[in-house]
C-alpha positions in Angstrom: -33.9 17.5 -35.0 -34.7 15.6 -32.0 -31.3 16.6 -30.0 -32.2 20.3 -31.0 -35.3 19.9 -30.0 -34.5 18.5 -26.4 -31.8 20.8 -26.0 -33.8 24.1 -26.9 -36.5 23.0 -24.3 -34.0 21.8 -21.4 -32.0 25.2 -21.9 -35.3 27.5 -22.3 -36.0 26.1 -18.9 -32.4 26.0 -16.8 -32.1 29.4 -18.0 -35.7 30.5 -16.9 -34.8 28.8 -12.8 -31.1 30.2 -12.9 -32.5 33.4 -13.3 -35.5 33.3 -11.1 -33.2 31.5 -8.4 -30.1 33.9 -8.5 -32.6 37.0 -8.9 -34.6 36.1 -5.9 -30.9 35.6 -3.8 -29.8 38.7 -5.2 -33.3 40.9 -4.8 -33.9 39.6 -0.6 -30.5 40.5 0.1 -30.2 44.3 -1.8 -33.4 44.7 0.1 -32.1 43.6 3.9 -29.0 46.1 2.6 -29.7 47.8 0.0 -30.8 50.9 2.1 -27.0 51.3 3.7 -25.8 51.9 0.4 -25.1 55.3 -0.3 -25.2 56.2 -4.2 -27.2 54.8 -7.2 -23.7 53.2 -9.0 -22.6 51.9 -5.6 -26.5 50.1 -5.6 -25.8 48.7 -8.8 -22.3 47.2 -8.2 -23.4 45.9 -5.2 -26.3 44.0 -6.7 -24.6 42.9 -9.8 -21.8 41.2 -7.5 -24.8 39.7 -5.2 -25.7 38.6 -8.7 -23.0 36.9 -9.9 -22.2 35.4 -6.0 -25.5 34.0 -6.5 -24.9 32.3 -9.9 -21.9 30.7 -8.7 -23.5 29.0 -5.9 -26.8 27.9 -7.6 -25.8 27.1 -11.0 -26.1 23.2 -10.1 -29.5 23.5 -8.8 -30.4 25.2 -12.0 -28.8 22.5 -13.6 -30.6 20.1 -12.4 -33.8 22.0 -11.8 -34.3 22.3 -15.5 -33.8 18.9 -16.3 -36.3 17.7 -14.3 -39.0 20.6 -15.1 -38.1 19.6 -18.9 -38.5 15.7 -18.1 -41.6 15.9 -16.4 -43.1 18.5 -19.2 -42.4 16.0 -21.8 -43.9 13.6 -20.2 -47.1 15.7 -19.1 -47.6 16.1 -22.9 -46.9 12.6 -24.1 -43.6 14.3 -25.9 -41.5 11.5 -24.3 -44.1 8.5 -25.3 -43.6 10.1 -29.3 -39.9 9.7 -29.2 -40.2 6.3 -27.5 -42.8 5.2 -30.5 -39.9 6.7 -33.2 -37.3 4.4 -31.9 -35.2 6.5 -29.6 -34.1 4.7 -26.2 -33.7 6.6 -22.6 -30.3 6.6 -23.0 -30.5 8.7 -26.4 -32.7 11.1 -24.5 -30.2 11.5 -21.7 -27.6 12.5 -24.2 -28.8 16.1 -25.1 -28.9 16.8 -20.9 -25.7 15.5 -20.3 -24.2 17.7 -22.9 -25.6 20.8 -21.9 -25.2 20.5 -18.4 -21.5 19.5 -19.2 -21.3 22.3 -21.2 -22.8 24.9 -18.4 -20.5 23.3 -15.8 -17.0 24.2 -18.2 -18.6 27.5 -18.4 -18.7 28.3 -14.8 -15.8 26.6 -14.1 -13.8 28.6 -16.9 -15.6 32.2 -15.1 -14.0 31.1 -11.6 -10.3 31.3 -13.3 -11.9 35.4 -13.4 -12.7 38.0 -10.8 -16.1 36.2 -10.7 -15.3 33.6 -8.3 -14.8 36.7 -5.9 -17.9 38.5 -6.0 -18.9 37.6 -2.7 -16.1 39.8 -1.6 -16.6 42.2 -3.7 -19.8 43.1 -2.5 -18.4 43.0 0.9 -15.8 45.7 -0.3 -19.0 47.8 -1.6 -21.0 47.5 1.2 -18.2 48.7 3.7 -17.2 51.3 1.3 -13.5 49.6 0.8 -14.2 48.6 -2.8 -10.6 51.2 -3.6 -7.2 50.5 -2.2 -7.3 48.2 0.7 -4.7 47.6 3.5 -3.6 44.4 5.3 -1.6 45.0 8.1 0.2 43.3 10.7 1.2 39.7 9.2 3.3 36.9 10.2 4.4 34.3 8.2 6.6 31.6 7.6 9.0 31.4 4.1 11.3 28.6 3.6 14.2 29.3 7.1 13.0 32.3 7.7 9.7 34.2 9.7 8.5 36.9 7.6 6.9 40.1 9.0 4.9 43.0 7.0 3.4 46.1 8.6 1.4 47.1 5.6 0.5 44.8 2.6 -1.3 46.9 -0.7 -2.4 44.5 -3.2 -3.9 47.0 -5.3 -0.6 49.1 -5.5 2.0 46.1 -5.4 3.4 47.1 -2.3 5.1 45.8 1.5 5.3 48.5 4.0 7.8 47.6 6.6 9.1 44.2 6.1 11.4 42.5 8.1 12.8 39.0 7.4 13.7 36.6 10.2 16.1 34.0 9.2 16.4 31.0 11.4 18.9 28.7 12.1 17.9 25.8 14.9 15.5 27.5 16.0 17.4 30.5 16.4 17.6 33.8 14.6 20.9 34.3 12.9 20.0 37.0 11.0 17.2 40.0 9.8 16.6 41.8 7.1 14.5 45.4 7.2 13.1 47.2 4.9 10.3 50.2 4.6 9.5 49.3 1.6 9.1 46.3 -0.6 7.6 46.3 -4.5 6.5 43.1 -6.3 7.7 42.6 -10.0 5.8 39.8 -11.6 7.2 36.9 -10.0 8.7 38.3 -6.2 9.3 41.0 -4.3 12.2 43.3 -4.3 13.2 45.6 -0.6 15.6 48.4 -1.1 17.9 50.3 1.0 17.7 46.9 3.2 20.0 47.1 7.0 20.8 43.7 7.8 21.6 42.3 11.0 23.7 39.3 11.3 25.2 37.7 14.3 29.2 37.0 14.0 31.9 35.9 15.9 35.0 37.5 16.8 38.6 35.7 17.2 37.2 35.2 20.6 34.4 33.6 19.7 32.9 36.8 21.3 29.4 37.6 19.8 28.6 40.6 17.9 25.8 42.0 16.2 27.0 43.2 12.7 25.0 45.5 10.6 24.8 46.3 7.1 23.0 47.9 4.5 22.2 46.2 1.0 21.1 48.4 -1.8 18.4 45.6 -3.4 16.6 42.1 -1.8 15.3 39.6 -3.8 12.6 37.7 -1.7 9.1 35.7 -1.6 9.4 34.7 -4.9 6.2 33.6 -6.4 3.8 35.4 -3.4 1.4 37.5 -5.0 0.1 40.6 -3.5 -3.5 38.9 -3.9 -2.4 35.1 -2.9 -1.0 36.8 0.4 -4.1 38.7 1.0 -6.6 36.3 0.5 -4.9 33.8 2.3 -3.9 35.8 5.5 -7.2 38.2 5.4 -9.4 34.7 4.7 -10.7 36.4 1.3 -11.9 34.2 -2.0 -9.5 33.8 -4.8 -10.1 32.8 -8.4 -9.4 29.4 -8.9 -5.5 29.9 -10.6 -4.6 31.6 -8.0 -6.1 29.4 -5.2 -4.2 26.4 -6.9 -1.2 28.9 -6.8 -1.4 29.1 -3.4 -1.8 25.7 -2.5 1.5 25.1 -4.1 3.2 27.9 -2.1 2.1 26.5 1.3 2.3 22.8 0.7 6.4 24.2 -0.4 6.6 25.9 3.2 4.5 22.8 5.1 1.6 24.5 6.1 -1.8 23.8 6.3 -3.8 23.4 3.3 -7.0 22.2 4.0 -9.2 25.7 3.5 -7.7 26.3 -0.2 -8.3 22.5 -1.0 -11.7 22.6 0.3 -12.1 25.5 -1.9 -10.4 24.2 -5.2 -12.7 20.9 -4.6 -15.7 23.2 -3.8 -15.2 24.9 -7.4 -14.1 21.9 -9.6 -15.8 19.0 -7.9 -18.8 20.1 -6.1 -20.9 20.6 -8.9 -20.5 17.6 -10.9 -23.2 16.1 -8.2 -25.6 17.9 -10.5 -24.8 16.1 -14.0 -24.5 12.6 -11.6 -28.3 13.1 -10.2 -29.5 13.7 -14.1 -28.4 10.4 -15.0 -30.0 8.6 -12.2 -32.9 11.0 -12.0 -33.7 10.4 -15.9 -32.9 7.2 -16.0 -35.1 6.6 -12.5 -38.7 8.2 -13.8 -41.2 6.5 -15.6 -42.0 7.3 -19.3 -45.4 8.2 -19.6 -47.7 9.9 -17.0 -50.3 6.7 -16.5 -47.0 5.1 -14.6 -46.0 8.2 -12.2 -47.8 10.7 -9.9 -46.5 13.7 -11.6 -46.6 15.7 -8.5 -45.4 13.7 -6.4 -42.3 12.7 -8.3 -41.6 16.1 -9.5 -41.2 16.8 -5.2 -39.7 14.0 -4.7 -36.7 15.1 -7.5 -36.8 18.6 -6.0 -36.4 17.4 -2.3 -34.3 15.4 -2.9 -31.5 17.2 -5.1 -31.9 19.7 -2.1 -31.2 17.3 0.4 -28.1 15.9 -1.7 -27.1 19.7 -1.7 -27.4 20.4 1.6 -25.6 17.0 2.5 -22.8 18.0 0.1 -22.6 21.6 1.3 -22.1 20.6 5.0 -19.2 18.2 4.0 -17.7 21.0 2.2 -17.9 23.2 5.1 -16.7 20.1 7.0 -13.5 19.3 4.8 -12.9 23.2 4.8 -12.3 23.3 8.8 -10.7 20.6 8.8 -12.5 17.8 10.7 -12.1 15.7 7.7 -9.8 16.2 5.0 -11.1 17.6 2.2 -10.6 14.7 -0.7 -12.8 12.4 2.3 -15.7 15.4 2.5 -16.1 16.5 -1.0 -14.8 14.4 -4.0 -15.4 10.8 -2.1 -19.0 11.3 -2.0 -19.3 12.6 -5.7 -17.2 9.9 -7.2 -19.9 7.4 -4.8 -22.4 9.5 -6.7 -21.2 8.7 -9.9 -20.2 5.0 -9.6 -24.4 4.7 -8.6 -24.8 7.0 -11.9 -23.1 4.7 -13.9 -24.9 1.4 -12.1 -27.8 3.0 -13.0 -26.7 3.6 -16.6 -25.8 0.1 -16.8 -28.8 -1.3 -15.9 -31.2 0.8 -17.9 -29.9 -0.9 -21.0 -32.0 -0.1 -24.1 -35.1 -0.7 -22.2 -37.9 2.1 -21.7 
C-alpha cells in the first residue's frame, strides 16, 4: 500500500511537469514558426515532432522535477512524518522513486532505438518542406584502400547516383570503379554495368590505362543509406544505428567523437537525474519544522538546472572534440553516482 501510494503521487506529478515543460517548448516554438507553415496537417506534424524533440531532451528534468514537488508535498502535509511514525526508513521511501524513474529512463531510452530520437530533424524536414525524398549530393569518403565518391545519395529510395571508387595503393590510385547507379540490398550496395580502370604494365614495363566493364559490384558493405546520410549531412540517428556507425568508422579510422558524444548523450546523460534523487531525498529534512520549504524547494530546482546546464555544456564539449567524450559526459555522472552512493551509505536507517 505504501509503495503504491508513493508511486501514484510521484508519477501523477512527473507526468503533470513533463507535460507542462515539453508543451511550453513545443507551444513558443510553433508560435515563433508556426505562421511559415503552410497547411493544417503540415502544422500538426510539425508540432507533434517539436513535441516529441522536447520530451527527449526534458524527460530528466521531469524526472527529477517530480520527485522533488512529490517530496516536498509530503512533507508539507506531515505525509512523510506518518510513514516515519509506521516504521518505514528514508531509504524505503527512496525505493518507489528509484523505481519509476528507472523505469521512465528504459522507456526513453528504448523510444531512441525508434524514429523518435530524430524528431528534431524531422521538424526540420517539415518546416523546409523536404519532409519527402531527400537528396545528398556531392560526398567523399574513405572505405577501407579505397576513396569513395557519390553524386547523389537517396536514402528514401535506397539509391547512389554516380559512384566512383578510388582504390589506392601507396598513396596512389591503381584503379576506379564507375558506376551511374548503385542500389543497397540489406547489407551493401551493389553498382551495375560498372567500367573499371586499372593501370597495367606492358612487357615494357610501359604504362597503360586498361578499361573494363563488369556486369555487378559488390561494395560498402554494411553502409546504410541512413548511417551515410546522417553522418555526412550531420543529421540525428536513432541510437542502433548511431552505434552502427560508430563501428563502421572506428573500422576505417576516422573520427568518432560526434557519434560517441551522441550515444553517451542518449544512454548516459540522463542517469544524472536518478543520481540527484538519491542525494536530493536522502539530503532534505523530514518534516517541515526542520526546513524552509521554499527555500529548499529553489534550492533543488536551481540546482538540478545548474547540474543540467553543467552536463549539457560538457556534452557539447566532448561532442566537438575538445575533450573526449568518455572525459565530458560519463566521468562526471559516474562522480555523481559514487557521491549518490556516499550519501546512501551514510543515511543508514536514520531519519
Amino acid at each position: 500500500m505504501f509503495f503504491k501510494y508513493v508511486v501514484l503521487h510521484y508519477v501523477k506529478n512527473m507526468l503533470i511537469i513533463l507535460m507542462g515543460l515539453t508543451g511550453l517548448f513545443a507551444g513558443l516554438d510553433y508560435l515563433m514558426n508556426g505562421s511559415a507553415l503552410t497547411s493544417f496537417n503540415i502544422k500538426i506534424l510539425y508540432a507533434f515532432s517539436k513535441w516529441q524533440e522536447a520530451l527527449n531532451l526534458l524527460y530528466p528534468l521531469s524526472i527529477i522535477f517530480g520527485a522533488i514537488w512529490t517530496y516536498i508535498s509530503f512533507v508539507k502535509n506531515h505525509t512523510l512524518s506518518s510513514f516515519y511514525a509506521l516504521g518505514f526508513t528514508r531509504k524505503e521511501l527512496l525505493t518507489p522513486f528509484i523505481i519509476v524513474a528507472t523505469a521512465t529512463y528504459l522507456l526513453f531510452l528504448s523510444l531512441n532505438f525508434t524514429s523518435f530520437a530524430t524528431a528534431h530533424d524531422t521538424a526540420n524536414k517539415v518546416y523546409k518542406n523536404q519532409y519527402g525524398v531527400s537528396k545528398t549530393e556531392d560526398l567523399f569518403f574513405k572505405y577501407d584502400d579505397s576513396f569513395v565518391y557519390i553524386g547523389a545519395l537517396i536514402p528514401e529510395r535506397y539509391k547512389i547516383e554516380d559512384l566512383t571508387i578510388f582504390k589506392m595503393k601507396n598513396n596512389k590510385v591503381i584503379e576506379t570503379f564507375t558506376a551511374k547507379e548503385a542500389w543497397y540490398n540489406i547489407y551493401e550496395w551493389v553498382a551495375f554495368d560498372v567500367l573499371k580502370k586499372t593501370k597495367v604494365l606492358d612487357e615494357k614495363g610501359n604504362q597503360y590505362l586498361k578499361v573494363e566493364k563488369i556486369v555487378r559490384l559488390h561494395t560498402l558493405k554494411d553502409y546504410q543509406p541512413k548511417i551515410l546520410k546522417s553522418i555526412y549531412d550531420g543529421k540525428e540517428l536513432t541510437l542502433d544505428a548511431a552505434i552502427e556507425a560508430k563501428r563502421l568508422l572506428t573500422n576505417q579510422g576516422l573520427s568518432t567523437e560526434v557519434l560517441r558524444a551522441d550515444i553517451y548523450n542518449k544512454i548516459a546523460l540522463p542517469l544524472f537525474s536518478i543520481a540527484l534523487i538519491i542525494i536530493l531525498i536522502l539530503s532534505f529534512p523530514f518534516h517541515a519544522r526542520y526546513m524552509n520549504i521554499s527555500a529548499t524547494s529553489m534550492k533543488a530546482l536551481g540546482g538540478t538546472l545548474f547540474t543540467w546546464g553543467i552536463l549539457f555544456a560538457l556534452q557539447r564539449i566532448g561532442e566537438n572534440g575538445t575533450v573526449i567524450p568518455e572525459l565530458a559526459i560519463v566521468l562526471p555522472i559516474v562522480l555523481l553516482f559514487i557521491y549518490a552512493g556516499y550519501i546512501f551509505t551514510k543515511s543508514g536507517r536514520q531519519i
